[in-house]
C-alpha positions as CSV (number, residue, x, y, z in Angstrom):
1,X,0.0,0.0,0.0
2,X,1.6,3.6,-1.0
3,X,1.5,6.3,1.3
4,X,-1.1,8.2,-0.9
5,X,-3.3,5.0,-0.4
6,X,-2.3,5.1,3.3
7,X,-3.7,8.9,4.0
8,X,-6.9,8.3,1.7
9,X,-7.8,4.9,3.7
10,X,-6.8,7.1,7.2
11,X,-8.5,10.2,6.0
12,X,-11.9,8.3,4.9
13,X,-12.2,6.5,8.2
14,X,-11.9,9.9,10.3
15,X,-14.7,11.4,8.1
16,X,-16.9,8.2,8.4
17,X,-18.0,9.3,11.9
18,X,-19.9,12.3,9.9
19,X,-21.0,10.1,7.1
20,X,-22.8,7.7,8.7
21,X,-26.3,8.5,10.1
22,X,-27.2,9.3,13.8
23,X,-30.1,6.3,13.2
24,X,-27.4,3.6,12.5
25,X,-28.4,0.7,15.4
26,X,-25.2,-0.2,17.5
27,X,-23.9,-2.4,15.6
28,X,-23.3,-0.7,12.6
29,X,-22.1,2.0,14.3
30,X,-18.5,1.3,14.0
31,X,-18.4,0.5,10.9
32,X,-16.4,2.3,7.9
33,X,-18.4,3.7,5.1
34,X,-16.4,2.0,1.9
35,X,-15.5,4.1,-0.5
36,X,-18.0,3.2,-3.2
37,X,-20.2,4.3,-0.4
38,X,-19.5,7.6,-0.8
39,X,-20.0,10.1,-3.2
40,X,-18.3,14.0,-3.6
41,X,-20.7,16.7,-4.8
42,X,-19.8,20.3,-5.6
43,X,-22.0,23.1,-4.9
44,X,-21.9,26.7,-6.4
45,X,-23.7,29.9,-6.6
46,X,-26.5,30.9,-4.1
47,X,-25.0,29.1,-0.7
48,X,-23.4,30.5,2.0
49,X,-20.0,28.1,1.6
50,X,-19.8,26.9,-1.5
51,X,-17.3,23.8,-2.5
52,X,-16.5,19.9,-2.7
53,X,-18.7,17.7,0.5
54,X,-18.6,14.0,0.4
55,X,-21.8,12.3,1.3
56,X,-23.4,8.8,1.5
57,X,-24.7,8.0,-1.7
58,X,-28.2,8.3,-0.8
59,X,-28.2,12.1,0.3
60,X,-30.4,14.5,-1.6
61,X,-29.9,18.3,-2.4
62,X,-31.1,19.0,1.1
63,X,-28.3,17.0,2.8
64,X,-25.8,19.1,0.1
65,X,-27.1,22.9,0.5
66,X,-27.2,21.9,4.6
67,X,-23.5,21.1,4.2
68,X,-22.8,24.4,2.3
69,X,-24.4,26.1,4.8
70,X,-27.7,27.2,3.8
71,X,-28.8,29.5,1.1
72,X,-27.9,32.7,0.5
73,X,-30.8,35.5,0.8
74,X,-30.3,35.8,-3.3
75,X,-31.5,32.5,-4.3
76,X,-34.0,31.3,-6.2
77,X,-35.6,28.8,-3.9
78,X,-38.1,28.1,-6.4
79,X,-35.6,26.3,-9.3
80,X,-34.5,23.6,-6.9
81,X,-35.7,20.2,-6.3
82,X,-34.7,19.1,-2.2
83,X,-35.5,15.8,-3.1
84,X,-33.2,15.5,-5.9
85,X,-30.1,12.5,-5.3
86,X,-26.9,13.9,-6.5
87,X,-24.5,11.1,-8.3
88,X,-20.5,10.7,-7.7
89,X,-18.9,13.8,-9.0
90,X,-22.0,16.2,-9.5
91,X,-21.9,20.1,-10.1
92,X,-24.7,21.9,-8.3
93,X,-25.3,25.3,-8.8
94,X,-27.6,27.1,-7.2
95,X,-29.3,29.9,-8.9
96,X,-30.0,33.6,-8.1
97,X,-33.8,34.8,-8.0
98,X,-34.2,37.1,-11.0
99,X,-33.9,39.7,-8.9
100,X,-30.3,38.8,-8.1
101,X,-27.1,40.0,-9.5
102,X,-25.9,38.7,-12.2
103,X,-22.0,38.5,-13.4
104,X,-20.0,40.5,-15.2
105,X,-18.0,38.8,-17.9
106,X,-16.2,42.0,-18.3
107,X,-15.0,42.4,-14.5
108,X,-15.5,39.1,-12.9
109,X,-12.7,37.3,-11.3
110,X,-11.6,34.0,-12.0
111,X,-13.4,32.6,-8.9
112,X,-16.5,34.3,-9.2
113,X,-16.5,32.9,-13.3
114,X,-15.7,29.2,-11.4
115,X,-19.1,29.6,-9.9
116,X,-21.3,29.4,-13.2
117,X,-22.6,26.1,-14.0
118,X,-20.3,24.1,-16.0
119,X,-17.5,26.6,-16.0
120,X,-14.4,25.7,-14.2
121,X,-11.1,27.1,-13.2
122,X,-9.7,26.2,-16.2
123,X,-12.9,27.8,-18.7
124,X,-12.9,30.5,-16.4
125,X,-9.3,31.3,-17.0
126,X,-9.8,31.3,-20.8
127,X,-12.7,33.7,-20.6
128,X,-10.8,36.3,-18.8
129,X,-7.9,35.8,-21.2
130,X,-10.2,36.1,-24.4
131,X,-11.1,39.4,-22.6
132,X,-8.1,41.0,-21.8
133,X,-6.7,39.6,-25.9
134,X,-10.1,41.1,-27.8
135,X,-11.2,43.6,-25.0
136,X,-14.9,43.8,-23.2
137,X,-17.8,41.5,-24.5
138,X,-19.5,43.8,-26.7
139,X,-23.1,40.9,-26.9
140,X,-23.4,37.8,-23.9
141,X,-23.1,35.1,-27.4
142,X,-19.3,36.8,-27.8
143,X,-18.3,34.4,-25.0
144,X,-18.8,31.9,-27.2
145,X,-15.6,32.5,-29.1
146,X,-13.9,30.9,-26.5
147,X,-12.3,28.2,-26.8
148,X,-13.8,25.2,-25.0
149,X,-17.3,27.3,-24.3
150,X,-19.9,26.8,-27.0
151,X,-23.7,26.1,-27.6
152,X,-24.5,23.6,-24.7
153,X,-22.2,25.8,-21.8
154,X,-23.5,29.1,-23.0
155,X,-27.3,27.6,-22.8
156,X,-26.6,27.2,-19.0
157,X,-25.0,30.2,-18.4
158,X,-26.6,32.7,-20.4
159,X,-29.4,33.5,-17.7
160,X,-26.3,34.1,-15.0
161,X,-24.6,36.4,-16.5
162,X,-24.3,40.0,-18.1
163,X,-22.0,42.4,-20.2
């Protein structure tokens, strides 16, 4: 076993204690979650803490905007479904009401790009660098010069963000 596997194995059993449910009967209770047990979800946009959780594989959206810390006063309660299982590896991104701000693709950070669904550091990086090459987004379907960012990406985003 490698040292890597060594710290995953000790790391997963310290986190089991918060994994496993407070209803477990006695003598499940120390028992280890296995890893195909547990699933890692990230959440963005509208929640206090946004970021990578790992759950048990039968948590629900609830269980994952708890984790995050709750909602922010901004968002749209109304486009989310608490019942809704996230898989292994999910991207959640919770909405602002359409009342909310929206961002910038002209001044937003590499961070705050991160946060619209389906753009990561990496596409986040690129639209900032297509900005400062050509200058500011003159029309929102501009951003889908960049490279990596096209029909299907700029469908999710386009209600998230402005010029």
């Amino acid at each position: 076993m490698t040292n890597l596997e060594r710290y995953r194995n000790s790391a997963l059993a310290e986190n089991s204690t918060s994994l496993t449910s407070s209803s477990t009967s006695s003598s499940q209770s120390s028992s280890i979650i296995s890893e195909n047990d547990t699933i890692v979800v990230t959440i963005k946009g509208q929640v206090e803490n946004p970021g990578k959780y790992s759950f048990e594989n039968s948590c629900t959206l609830q269980d994952v905007i708890g984790a995050a810390g709750g909602l922010t006063i901004t968002a749209d309660e109304s486009a989310l479904n608490y019942s809704y299982s996230p898989i292994d590896k999910a991207e959640i991104y919770v909405p602002a009401t359409n009342g909310g701000s929206k961002i910038s693709i002209n001044s937003a950070d590499v961070d705050t790009l991160d946060m619209l669904p389906s753009i990561g550091q990496s596409l986040a990086a690129k639209i900032i660098d297509y900005r400062e090459e050509n200058g500011d987004y003159i029309y929102l379907e501009q951003i889908m010069k960049v490279s990596g960012l096209k029909v299907t990406i700029f469908e999710k985003i386009k209600d998230y963000i402005k010029l």
